[in-house]
C-alpha positions as CSV (number, residue, x, y, z in Angstrom):
1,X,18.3,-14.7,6.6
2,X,16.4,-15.6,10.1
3,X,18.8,-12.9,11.5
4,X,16.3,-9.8,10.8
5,X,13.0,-9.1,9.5
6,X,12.4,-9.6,5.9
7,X,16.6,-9.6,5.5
8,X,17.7,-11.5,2.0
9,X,21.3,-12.4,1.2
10,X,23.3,-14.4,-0.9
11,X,26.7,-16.0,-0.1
12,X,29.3,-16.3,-3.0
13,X,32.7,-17.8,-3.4
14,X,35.8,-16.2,-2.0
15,X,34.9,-14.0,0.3
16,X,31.7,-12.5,-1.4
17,X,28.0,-11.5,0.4
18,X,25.2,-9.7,-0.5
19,X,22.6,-8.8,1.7
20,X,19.2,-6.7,1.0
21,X,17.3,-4.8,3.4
22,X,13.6,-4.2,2.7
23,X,12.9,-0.5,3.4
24,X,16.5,0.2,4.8
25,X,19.1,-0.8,1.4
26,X,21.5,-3.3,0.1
27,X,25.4,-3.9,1.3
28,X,27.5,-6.2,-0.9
29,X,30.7,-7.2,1.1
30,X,34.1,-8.8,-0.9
31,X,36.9,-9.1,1.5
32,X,40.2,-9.2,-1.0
33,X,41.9,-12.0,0.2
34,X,38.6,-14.5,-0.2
35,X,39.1,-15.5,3.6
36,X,35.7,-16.1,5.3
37,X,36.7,-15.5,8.6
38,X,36.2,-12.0,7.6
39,X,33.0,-11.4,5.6
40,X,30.5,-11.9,8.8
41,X,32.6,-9.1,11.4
42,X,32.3,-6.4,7.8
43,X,28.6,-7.7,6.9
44,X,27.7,-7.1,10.4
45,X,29.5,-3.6,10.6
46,X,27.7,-2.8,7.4
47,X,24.6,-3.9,8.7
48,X,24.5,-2.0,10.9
49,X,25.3,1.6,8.9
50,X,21.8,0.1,7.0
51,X,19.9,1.0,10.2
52,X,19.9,-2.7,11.9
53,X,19.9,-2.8,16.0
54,X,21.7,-5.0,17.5
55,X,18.5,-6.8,18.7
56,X,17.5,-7.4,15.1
57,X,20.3,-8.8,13.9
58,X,20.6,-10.7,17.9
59,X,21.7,-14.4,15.5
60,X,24.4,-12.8,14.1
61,X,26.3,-11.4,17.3
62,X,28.6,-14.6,17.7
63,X,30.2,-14.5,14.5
64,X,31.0,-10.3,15.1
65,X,34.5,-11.4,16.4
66,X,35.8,-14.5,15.0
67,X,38.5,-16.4,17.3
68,X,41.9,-17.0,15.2
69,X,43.5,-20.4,16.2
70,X,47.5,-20.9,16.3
71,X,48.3,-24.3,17.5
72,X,44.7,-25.1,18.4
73,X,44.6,-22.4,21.0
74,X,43.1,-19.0,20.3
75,X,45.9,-16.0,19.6
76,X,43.3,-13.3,18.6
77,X,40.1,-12.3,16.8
78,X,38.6,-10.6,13.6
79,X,36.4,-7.6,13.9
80,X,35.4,-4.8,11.7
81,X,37.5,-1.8,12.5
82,X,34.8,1.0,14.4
83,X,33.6,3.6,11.5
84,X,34.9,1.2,8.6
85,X,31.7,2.3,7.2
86,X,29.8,5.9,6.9
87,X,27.1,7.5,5.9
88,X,27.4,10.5,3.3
């Protein structure tokens, strides 16, 4: 929550967020598998369809693309796919 101004969120189990927005909306983020790894590259994504700049949400950058280990030694990353999320 210290990662914008007046942003509230909730974690759940298995892959579940909600986040609230004062002023800009609410995004509620369930990633089908339950993995983790995934819910902070969508929440940030959807954040950022809600309006947030990148400087307001600065906390949150490092966790956009999560490194995936194989063997101990990093063999890729998780990011939200660019325009997973839009605007009607």
């Amino acid at each position: 929550m210290r990662a914008g101004p007046g942003l509230l969120s909730k974690g759940g189990a298995e892959g579940v967020v909600g986040v609230a927005v004062p002023g800009r909306g609410a995004v509620a983020v369930k990633i089908d598998d339950g993995a983790q790894r995934a819910v902070m590259p969508v929440l940030i994504a959807a954040l950022a369809v809600l309006g947030l700049t990148e400087a307001e949400i600065d906390g949150l950058a490092a966790h956009a693309e999560p490194v995936v280990l194989g063997g101990g030694r990093p063999v890729g990353t998780v990011r939200a796919l660019p325009n997973l999320f839009h605007r009607s």
